[in-house]
C-alpha positions in Angstrom: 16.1 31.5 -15.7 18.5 28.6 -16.7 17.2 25.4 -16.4 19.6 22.3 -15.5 18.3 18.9 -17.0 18.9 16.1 -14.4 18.0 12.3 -15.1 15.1 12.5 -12.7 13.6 15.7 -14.5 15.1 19.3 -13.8 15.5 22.4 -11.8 15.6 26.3 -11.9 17.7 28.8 -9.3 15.0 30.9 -8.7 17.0 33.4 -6.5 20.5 33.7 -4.8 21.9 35.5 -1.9 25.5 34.9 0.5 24.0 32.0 2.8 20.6 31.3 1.1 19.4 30.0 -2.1 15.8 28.9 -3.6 15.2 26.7 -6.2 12.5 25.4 -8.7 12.1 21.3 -8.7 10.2 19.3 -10.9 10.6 15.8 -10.4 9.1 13.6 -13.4 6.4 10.7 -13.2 8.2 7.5 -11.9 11.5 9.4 -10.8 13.4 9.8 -7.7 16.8 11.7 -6.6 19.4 10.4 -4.8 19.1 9.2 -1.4 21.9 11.8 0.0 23.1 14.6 2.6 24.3 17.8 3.5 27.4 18.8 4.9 27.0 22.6 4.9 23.3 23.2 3.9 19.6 22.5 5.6 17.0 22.5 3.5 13.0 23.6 3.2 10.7 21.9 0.6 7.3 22.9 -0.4 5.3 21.1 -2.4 3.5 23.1 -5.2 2.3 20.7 -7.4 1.4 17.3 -7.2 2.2 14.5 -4.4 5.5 13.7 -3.8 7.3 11.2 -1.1 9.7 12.6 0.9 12.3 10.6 2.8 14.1 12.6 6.2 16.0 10.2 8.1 13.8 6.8 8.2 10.7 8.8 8.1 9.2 8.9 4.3 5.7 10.5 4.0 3.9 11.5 1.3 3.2 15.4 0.6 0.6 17.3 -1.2 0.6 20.8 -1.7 0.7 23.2 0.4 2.3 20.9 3.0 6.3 20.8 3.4 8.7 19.6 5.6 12.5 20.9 7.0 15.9 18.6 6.6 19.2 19.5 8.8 22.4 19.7 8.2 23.9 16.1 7.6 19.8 14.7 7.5 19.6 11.8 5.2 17.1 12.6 2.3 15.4 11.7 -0.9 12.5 13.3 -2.7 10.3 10.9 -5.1 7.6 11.1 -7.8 5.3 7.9 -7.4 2.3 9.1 -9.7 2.1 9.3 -13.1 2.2 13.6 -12.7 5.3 15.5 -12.6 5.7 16.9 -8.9 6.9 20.4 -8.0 8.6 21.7 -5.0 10.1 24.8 -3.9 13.2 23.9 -2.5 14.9 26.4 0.4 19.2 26.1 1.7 20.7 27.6 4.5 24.4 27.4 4.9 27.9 27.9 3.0 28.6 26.8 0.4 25.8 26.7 -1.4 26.7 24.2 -4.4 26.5 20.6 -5.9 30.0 19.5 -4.2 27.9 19.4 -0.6 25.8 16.1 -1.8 26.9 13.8 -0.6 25.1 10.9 -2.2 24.2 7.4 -0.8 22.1 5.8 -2.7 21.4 6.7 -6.6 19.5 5.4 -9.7 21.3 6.7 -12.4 24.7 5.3 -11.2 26.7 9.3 -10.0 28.6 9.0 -7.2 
């Protein structure tokens, strides 16, 4: 499995299929991605390790594992590491296509449009 080294910590494709893909995301102590959307995509996180603070819309709650939470197509979102743990989610999409040119970010740390 390759791993893809993002500012914010790093992710693995975990398994790929026409329409569906799951990944591996480990978000490191202090980080945050981009607040962004989805044109073509919904996604399905579950936390697996630590607590991490989720953002859907102008809701943002904090998940533990075991617990998750769905974002639609087009659904503002932004997953972020506020402990001093690296956090861990399983990350679901749904839609076509399934690649990095569908974020669509609006808000970001480490300057990437």
């Amino acid at each position: 499995m390759q791993t893809v080294t993002r500012p914010w910590g790093w992710y693995q494709t975990v398994s790929e299929s026409p329409g569906c893909l799951i990944k591996r995301i480990v978000v490191s102590p202090g980080q945050r991605i981009s607040l962004q959307r989805h044109r073509m995509r919904a996604e399905h996180w579950l936390v697996v390790r630590g607590m991490a603070q989720v953002t859907v819309g102008e809701r943002v709650l904090d998940l533990v594992v075991g617990q998750h939470v769905d974002i639609a197509v087009g659904e503002m979102h932004r997953l972020a590491n506020r402990t001093t743990e690296p956090v861990e989610i399983v990350e679901g999409q749904l839609g076509n296509p399934l690649d990095e040119a569908d974020i669509e970010r609006l808000q970001d740390d480490y300057g990437r449009n």
